[in-house]
Residue, then its C-alpha position, 0 to 999 in steps of 0.5 A: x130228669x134223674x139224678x146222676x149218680x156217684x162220679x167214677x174216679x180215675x182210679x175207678x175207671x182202670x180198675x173196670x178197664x182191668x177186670x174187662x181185660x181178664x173177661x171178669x163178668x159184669x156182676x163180678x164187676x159191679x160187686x168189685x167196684x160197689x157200683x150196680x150192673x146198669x151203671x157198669x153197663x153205662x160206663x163201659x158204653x160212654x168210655x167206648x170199650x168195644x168188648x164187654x163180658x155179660x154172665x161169661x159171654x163176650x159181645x162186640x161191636x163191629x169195627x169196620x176194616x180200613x182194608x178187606x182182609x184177603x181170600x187167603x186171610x179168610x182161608x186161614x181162619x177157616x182152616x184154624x177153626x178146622x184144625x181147632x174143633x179137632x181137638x178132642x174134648x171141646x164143650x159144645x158152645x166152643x164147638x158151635x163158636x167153630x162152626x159159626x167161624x167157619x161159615x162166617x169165613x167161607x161166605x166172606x171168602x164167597x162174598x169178596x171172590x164176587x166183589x173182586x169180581x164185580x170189580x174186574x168187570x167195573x174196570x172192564x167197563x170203564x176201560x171199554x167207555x174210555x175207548x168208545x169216547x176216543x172212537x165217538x171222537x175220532x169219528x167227529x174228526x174224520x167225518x167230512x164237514x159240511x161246505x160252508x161254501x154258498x151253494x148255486x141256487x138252479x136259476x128260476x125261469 
């Protein structure tokens, strides 16, 4: 087993938190804190920050909303991604982060028009049982019931 390293202070620990916040990257980071880049990297996993900047580019994890955002929602990104890529003078990785906004937010719109769908029709059909069960039952009350009366057997000779 390796041997772990220094323990970070409390102090230590806000500090990171800090310059994560100012999106400082995780070089700057170690050489800040005097700790190396692979213990950075494993404080920031083990403290659960969820954005982490690496040589200037942010990665996330995903978190999954408690509710899905609405067509409109998804509407509204799309069209501020259109309205920022015109503006003028933007480098091609602002651009390209556009484009990847953009797509994302039409196939989300896309995808949840399908599953607002799908889920009309899952009410639809569920709606659709309940009134056959009532029809299967109703059926059973209305069908003639067998004569529980003995029946006169033809004599035999």
């Amino acid at each position: 087993m390796l041997p772990k390293g220094k323990p970070w202070t409390a102090e230590e620990e806000k500090h990171l938190k800090e310059l994560l916040d100012a999106e400082t990257p995780i070089e700057v980071i170690a050489a800040k804190i005097g700790r190396k880049i692979d213990a950075v990297r494993m404080k920031i996993a083990r403290l659960g920050i969820e954005e982490v900047v690496h040589k200037g580019y942010r990665t996330t994890t995903l978190k999954l909303p408690s509710e899905l955002p609405s067509i409109e929602e998804a509407l509204r990104i799309l069209a501020a991604a259109l309205e920022a890529s015109a503006e003028p003078g933007l480098d091609k990785v602002e651009v390209q982060r556009l484009q990847v906004v953009a797509t994302l937010a039409r196939t989300y719109k896309d995808l949840l028009g399908d599953y607002v769908n799908y889920r009309q029709i899952e009410a639809k059909l569920t709606e659709m049982e309940e009134k056959y069960e009532r029809l299967v039952s109703q059926a059973k009350g209305d069908a003639p019931q067998p004569n529980s009366a003995p029946v006169a057997q033809a004599p035999t000779a």
